[in-house]
N, C-alpha and C positions, 0 to 999 in steps of 0.2 A: 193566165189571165192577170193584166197589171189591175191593180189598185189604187185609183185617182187619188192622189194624196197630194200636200206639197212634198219635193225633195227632202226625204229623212238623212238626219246623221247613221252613223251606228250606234252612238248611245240610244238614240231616240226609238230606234228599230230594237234595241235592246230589251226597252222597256216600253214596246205597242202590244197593247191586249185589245184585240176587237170585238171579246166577250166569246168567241167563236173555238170551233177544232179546228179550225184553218190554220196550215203551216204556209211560211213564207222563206223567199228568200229576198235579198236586198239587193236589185242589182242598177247600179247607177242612179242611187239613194230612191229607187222606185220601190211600193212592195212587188211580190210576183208572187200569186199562190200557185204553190208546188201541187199539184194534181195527186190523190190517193195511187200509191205505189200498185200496177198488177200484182196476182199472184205470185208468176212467173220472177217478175224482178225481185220481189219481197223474199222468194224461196234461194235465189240465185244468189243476193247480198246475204242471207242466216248460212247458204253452204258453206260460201267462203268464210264467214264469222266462224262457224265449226272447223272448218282447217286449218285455217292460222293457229287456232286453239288448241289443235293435236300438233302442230309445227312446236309447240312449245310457247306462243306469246302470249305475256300474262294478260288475263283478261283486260285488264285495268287501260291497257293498250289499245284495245279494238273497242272501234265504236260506232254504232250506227245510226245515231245522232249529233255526233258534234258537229259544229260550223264552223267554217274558217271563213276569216275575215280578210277578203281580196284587195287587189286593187281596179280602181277603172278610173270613169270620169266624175264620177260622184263616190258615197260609201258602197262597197257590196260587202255581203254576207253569202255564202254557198252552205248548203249541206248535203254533203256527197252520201251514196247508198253505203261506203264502208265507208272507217277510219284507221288508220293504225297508227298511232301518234311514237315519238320515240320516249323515252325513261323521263327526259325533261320537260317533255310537252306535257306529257301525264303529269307528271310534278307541277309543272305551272297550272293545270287546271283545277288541280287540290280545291275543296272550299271556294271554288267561283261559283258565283251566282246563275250562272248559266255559261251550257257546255259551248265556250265561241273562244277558238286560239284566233285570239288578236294579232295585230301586225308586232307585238313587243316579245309574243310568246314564238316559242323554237315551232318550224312548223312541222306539219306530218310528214313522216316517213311515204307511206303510200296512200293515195287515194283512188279509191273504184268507184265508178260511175256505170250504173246498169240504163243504158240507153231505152226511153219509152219513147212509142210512138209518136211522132212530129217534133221529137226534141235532137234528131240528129245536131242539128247546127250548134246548138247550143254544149254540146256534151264532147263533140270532135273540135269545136272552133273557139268558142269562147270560153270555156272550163280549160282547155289545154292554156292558152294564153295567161288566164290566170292564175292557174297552177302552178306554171313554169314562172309567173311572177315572182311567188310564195318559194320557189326552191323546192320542193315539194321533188323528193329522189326519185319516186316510181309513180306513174300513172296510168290505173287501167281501164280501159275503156270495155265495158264488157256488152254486145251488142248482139241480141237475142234476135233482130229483128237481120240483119245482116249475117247472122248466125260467122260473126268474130269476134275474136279476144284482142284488144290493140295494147301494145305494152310500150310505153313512153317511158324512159332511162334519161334522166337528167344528168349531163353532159357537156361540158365545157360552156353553161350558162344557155342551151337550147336541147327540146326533147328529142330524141332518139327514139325512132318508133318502127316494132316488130309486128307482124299481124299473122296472127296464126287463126287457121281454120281445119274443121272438121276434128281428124284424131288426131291433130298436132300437139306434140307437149310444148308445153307452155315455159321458156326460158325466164326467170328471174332475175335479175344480179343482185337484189336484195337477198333473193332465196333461194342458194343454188340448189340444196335440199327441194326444191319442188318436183312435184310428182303426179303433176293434175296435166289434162289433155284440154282443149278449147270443149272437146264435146260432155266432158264431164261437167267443165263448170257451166255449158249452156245448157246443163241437163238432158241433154240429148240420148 
């Protein structure tokens, strides 16, 4: 649901409090309230947080709240169901006042998107375009409702995209060490 406002900067969206628990995201300086996460999605972004964590990455890395600040035709602001930022993004985020890697800071290594209901377009079409903006190496589309894992490999400046279904294991080039199938991480 957008939020009739006039067109926000991203400082100004930095610093909007509408008194509420409403989360938001920024997209073509609009607000856009992000809809309460299902179960399902909420269990599916904490597994992966638990495996990256036994992979060995420091916590300090994964995150499943930060925002990255896009590009479009106005400001956007995104916040993806996971994060995993690399050594430096973590270090740029030190002491910020709120967790948002700006267009100055190094940006994430990987980002997961757990697809909710009537948000396909959004998550396959417009997050990819902006992601691929941002350099952003790996992007997974994780989609409970299509029951696939889509894996986007940034690649000579456009993504590269794998789709694995059922009890297919899931290829990384971030993580060749992976060891998860689509059906595991669809909880299936």
């Amino acid at each position: 649901m957008t939020i009739a406002t006039k067109p926000m900067t991203l400082e100004e969206y930095l610093n909007f409090d509408d008194g509420t628990d409403t989360h938001y995201e920024l997209v073509d300086g609009q607000l856009i309230a992000v809809p309460t996460e299902s179960d399902l999605n909420d269990r599916i972004a904490s597994f992966l947080y638990a495996y990256f964590l036994q992979l060995g990455i420091p916590y300090y890395c994964l995150s499943m709240k930060t925002q990255i600040a896009v590009s479009g035709k106005l400001a956007n602001a995104r916040q993806p169901d996971l994060t995993l930022l690399s050594e430096d993004a973590a270090t740029a985020l030190q002491g910020a006042k709120q967790r948002l890697i700006n267009h100055d800071m190094p940006p994430p290594v990987l980002v997961v998107e757990v697809v909710s209901p009537e948000q396909e377009n959004r998550d396959y079409r417009h997050k990819r375009t902006e992601y691929a903006g941002r350099h952003v190496l790996e992007y997974w589309i994780v989609d409970p409702i299509a029951q696939k894992v889509t894996i986007l490999e940034w690649v000579d400046g456009l993504y590269e995209e794998q789709v694995y279904q059922e009890n297919q294991s899931l290829l990384s080039p971030l993580f060749p060490d992976l060891n998860l199938t689509t059906a595991q991480v669809l909880m299936n």
